[in-house]
N, C-alpha and C positions, 0 to 999 in steps of 0.2 A: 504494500500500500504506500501512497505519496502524501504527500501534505497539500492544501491547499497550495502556499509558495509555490512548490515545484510544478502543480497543476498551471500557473499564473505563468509561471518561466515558459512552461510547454509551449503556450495556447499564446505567447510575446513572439516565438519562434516561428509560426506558422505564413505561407506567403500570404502578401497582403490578396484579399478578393471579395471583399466583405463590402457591398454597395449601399450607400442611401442618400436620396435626393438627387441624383447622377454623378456621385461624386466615391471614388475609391477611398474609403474610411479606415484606420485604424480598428482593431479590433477591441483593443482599451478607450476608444475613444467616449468620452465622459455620459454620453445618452447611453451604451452598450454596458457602462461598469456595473449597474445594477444587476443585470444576468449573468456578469461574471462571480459577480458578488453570492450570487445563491447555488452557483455551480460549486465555488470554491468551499461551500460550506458542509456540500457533503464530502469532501476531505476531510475537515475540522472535525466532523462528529465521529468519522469513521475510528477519526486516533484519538477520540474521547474519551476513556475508561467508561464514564457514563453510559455513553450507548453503546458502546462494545459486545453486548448482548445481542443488540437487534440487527446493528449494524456493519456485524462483522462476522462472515461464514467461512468454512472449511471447504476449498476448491474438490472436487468431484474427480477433476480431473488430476489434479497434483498435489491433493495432500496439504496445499499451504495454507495459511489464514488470507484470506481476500477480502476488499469492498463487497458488500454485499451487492452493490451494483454492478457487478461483476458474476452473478453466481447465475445458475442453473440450479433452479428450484429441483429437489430431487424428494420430498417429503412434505405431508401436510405441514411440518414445524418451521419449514423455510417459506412455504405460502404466507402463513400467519405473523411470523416476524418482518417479511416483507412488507405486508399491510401494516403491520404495528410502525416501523422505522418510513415507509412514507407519511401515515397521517401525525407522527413525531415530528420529525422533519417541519412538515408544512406548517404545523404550528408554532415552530420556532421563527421559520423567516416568512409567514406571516401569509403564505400564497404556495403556487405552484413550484415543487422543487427541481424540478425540469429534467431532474436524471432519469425519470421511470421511464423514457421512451427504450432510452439502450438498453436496461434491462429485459422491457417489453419481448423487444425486438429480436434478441438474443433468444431468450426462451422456443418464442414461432421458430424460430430458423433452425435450434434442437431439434425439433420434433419433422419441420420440412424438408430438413439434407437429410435425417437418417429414412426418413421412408421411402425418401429419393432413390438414395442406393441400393434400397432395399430391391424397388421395385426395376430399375433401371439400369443396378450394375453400376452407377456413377461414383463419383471418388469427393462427392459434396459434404460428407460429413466428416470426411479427413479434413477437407480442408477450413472448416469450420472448427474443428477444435485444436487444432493448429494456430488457428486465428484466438481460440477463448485464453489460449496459455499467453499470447501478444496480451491481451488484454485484462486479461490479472497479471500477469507480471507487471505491468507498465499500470496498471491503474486506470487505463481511460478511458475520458467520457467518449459519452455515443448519444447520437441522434439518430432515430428511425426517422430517412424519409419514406412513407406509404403514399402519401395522397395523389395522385395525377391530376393533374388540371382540368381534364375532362372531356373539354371541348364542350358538345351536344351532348347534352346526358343521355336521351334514348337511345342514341349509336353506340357497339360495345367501340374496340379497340382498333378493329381491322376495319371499319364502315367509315368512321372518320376521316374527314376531306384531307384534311392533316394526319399525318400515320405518326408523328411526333407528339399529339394533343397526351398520348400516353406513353411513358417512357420506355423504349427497346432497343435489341440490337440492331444495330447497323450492320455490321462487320462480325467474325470470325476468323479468325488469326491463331497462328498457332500458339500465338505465345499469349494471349487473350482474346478479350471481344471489345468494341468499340460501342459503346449506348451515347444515346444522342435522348433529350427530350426533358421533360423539368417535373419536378416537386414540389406541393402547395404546403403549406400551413407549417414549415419545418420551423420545430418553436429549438430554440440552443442550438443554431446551425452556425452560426457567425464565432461560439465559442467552446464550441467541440472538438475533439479529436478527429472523430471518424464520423462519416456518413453512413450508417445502413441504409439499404436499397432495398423494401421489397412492392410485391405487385400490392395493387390497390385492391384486386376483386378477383371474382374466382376468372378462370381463363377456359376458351373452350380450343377442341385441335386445330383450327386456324390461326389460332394466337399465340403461337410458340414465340415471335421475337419478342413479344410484349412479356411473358414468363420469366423472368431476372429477376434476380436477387443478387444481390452483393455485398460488399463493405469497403470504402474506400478514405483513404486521408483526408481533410473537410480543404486542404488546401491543392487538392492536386489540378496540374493542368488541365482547363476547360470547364471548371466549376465556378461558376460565380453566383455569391451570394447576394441576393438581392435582397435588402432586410427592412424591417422597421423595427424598431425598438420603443419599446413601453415602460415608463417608471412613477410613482409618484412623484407628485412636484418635488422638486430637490429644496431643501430648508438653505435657510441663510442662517440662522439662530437656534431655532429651537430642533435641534438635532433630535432622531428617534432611532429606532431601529427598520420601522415600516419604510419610513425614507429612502434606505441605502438598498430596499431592494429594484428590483427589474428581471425584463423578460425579452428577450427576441423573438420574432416570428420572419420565416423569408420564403420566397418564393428562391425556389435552389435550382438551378439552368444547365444541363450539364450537355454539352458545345461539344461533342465527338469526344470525350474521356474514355480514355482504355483505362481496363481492367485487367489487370492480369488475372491466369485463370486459376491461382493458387486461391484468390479473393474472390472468386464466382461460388454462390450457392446453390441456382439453380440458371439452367439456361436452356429454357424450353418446352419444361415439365411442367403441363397446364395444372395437371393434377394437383401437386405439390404447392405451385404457387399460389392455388385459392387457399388451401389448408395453410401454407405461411401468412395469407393477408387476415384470414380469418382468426387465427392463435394470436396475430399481433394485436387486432382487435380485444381480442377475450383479453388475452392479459393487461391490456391499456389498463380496460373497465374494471378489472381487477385492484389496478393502482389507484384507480380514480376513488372508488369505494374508501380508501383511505386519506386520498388528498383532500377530496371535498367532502367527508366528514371532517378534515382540518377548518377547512375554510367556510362549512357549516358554522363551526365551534366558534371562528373566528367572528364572523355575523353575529351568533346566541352571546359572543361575549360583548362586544359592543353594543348591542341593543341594551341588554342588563346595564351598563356600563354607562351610558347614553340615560335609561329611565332612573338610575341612583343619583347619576348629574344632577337631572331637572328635580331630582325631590318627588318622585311617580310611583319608586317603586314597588310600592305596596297595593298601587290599585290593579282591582279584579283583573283589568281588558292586558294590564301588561303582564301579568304573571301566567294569564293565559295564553298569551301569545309566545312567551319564555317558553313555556311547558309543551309547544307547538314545533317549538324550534327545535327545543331539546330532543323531543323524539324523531323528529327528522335526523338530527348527528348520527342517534344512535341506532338508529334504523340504519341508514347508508354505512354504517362503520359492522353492524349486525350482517348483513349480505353481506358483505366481503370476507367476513369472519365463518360466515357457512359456507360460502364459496373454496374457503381455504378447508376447511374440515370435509368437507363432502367432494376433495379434490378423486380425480384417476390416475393413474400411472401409462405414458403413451409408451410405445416400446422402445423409445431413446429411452427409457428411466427418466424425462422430464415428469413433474407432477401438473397435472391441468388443474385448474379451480374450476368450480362446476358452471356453467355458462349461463343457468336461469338466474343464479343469484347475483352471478357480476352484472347480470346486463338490467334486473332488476333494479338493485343498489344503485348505477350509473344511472338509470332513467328518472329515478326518485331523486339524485342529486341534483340534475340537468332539470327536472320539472321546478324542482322547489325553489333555485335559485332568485328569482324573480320577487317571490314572496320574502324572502329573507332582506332584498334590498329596502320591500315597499315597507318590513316591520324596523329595520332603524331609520329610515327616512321618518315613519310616521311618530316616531317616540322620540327622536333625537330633533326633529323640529326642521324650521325654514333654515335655522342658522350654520346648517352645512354646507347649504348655498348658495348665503350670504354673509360669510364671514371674512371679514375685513382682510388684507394681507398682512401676513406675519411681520414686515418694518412698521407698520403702523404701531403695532404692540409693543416696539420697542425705540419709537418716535419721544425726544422728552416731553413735549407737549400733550399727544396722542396717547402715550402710553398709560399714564397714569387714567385716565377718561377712561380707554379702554377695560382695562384693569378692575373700576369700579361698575361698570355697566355690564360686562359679560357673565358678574357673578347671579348664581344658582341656590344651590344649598350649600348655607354660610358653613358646612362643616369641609367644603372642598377648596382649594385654594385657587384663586384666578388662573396662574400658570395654570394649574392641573385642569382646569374649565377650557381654557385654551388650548393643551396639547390632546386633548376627546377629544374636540371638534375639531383639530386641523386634523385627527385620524378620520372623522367622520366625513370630513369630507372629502380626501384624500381614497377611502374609500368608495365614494359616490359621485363626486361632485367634479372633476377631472377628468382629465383625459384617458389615466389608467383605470379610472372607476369604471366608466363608458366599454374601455377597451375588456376588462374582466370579465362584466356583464355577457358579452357575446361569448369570451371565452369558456365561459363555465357553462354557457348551453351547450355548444357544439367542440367542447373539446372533448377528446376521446368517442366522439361520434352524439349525433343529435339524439333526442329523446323518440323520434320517431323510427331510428334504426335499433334502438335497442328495443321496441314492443315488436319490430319483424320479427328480432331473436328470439324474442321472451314466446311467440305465438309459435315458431316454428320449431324449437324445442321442447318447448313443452309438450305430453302425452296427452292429447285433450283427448280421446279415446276412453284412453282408462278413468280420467275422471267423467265424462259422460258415462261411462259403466257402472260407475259408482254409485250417479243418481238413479242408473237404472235398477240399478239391483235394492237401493232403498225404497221407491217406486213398484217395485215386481216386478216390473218387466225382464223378460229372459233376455241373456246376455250370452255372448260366446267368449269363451275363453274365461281367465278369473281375475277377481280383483285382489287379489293377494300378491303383495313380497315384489311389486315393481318398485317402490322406492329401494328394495333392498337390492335389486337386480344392476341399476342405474348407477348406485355409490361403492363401490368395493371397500368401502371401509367397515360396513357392516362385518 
């Protein structure tokens, strides 16, 4: 494992390609330090003694102590310290901690090189853990990019006017392949290590060039990062901790980049590739079940937080809306927790978490977000978005004025009345508030792809069996021991 530092030294090292505004950026450059800042933190926790429980596992592969951002889940007790040390995590730096994607990614690609070979003969799962011992040794970060651009949604990959709208091979080469074509929504791409590649959607046998998977250096020739970066307003004065985070998002372009074929996972194998988009998926929703039960928590605390301010917090409408919020955390943190206990074993030895409950958990996060903004907005008042600027508060004139008008409940001090609401409205009232709001619906997949999941796994069969056999009505087959058939942990 590395230290944050040495993560900072790394990611200082890399060629510059990192766009915004049309302009080639630094990668420290002061709008991007925020997301470095939350990247380098899971370094920090990893050589924490503290967390060293959750956030440090034993390699599969070699024996060693590793990031756990680095592991291959091999047991329900890695499932569930994964979800303990992400919604940990998220509550320290306050938001999304942007590592789950590599791990995600990592996991799908376990389970879609070894079935690859399995079925194919291919040498993808050599060269995948080949790649995981680079990656615990060296400690590094990873960003899955999955998303394709699209184009026209109802055209799959090969109908498109543009054969580039989805990322594929160009070229085959003996010594790699050549892919051409870009990736949407890649949040840590500007201060990552490495890029995962895999497909977005299942693939059918005319779409082999589109069937790639990879992993490649975030700086290699022909990738350009096109970014925007996201941060709370940056303080002049009243320093916090909420302040110094941030988050990138890029649309990532990749302009004829080879591959060499040691770093190919799949290259062809429609099969494979849906079953890699689909695992990355599952496991996202799997992290998400823990992040935003963080950032649930984060809302339920601010709200409370917010109603103690104004002197409220004992009336009925807030304690019940507390008690509303509360079961939403622990609800979303409760799914991922059965997710991990009612996990399966695929034949790499990866452990799967069970797919009704991440996608469950995920949908109830992505639903509820909305309502979480509207209960601190509505307890915490207009004054999140209309609160003066912080030099005003420290103006000789203004500040004193300030100071005495802002106060609440005389047992709280005006500073402490002032750094709430610069939280409260840092969280809403802003640009990064705005930018969250969208991202906590549609990260890790919108709340409408997760009820496909939740309908198409689910056995609606057997529970229509169920009413029928309460009912009388004759039924074929029995209703007995499918839950127990479904979990092998029985």
């Amino acid at each position: 494992m590395i230290t944050s530092h040495q993560y900072r030294e790394r990611i200082a090292k890399l060629r510059p390609n990192v766009y915004q505004k049309g302009k080639l950026v630094d990668r420290f450059d002061p709008t991007i330090r925020g997301g470095i800042n939350v990247m380098a933190s899971t370094y920090d926790f990893a050589n924490d003694p503290e967390y060293a429980g959750i956030g440090v596992a034993t390699s599969h592969i070699t024996g060693e102590k590793i990031n756990r951002y680095t592991h291959i889940h091999q047991s329900m007790e890695d499932l569930l310290n994964k979800q303990k040390m992400t919604r940990l995590y998220c509550q320290e730096v306050g938001g999304c901690i942007q590592r789950c994607m590599g791990i995600d990614g990592l996991n799908a690609l376990s389970i879609a090189t070894y079935d690859a070979d399995q079925k194919h003969g291919t040498s993808y799962y050599k060269n995948f853990i080949e790649f995981m011992k680079q990656v615990q040794a060296e400690d590094l970060s990873l960003v899955c990019a999955q998303t394709d651009v699209k184009g026209n949604r109802p055209w799959r990959p090969g109908k498109q006017l543009d054969p580039d709208l989805y990322l594929r091979v160009v070229e085959k080469r003996s010594d790699g392949i050549i892919v051409k074509g870009a990736k949407a929504h890649n949040s840590c791409s500007a201060y990552a290590d490495e890029i995962i590649v895999l497909p977005t959607r299942n693939m059918v046998a005319d779409e082999k060039d589109w069937a790639v998977a990879f992993s490649i250096p975030s700086d290699t020739e022909g990738i350009k990062i096109i970014n925007g970066a996201f941060a709370p307003p940056q303080r002049k004065k009243l320093e916090a901790p909420y302040s110094k985070l941030g988050i990138s998002h890029s649309l990532t372009i990749f302009d004829n980049v080879f591959i060499p074929w040691n770093r190919v996972f799949l290259c062809g194998e429609t099969e494979q590739a849906g079953k890699a988009a689909l695992f990355f998926a599952l496991y996202h929703r799997h992290s998400y079940c823990g992040c935003k039960a963080a950032l649930s928590e984060v809302f339920t605390g601010a709200t409370a937080l917010a109603a103690e301010y104004n002197g409220i917090e004992n009336t009925q409408h807030v304690r019940h809306q507390l008690a509303k919020m509360i079961q939403i955390v622990d609800l979303i943190f409760a799914a991922g927790v059965a997710a991990s206990v009612n996990c399966t074993k695929a034949d790499s030895g990866t452990a799967i978490p069970d797919t009704n409950y991440c996608n469950a958990g995920r949908m109830l996060a992505g639903e509820s977000i909305y309502g979480e903004y509207e209960a601190l907005a509505a307890i915490a008042g207009g004054l999140a978005a209309t609160l003066p600027y912080e030099e005003d508060f420290y103006d000789a004139t203004l500040g004193p004025l300030l100071e005495k008008y802002i106060m609440r409940n005389p047992d709280i001090s005006a500073e402490n009345q002032h750094r709430a609401f610069r939280l409260f409205q840092d969280m809403m009232s802003s640009v990064w508030g705005g930018h969250k709001l969208i991202d906590a619906l549609h990260g890790g997949g919108s709340p409408v792809i997760e009820k496909v999941a939740i309908y198409r796994d689910h056995n609606l069969e057997h529970s229509k069996n169920i009413a029928k056999k309460l009912a009388g009505i004759p039924i074929k087959g029995s209703t007995k021991g499918i839950f127990r058939e479904k979990r092998s942990w029985y």
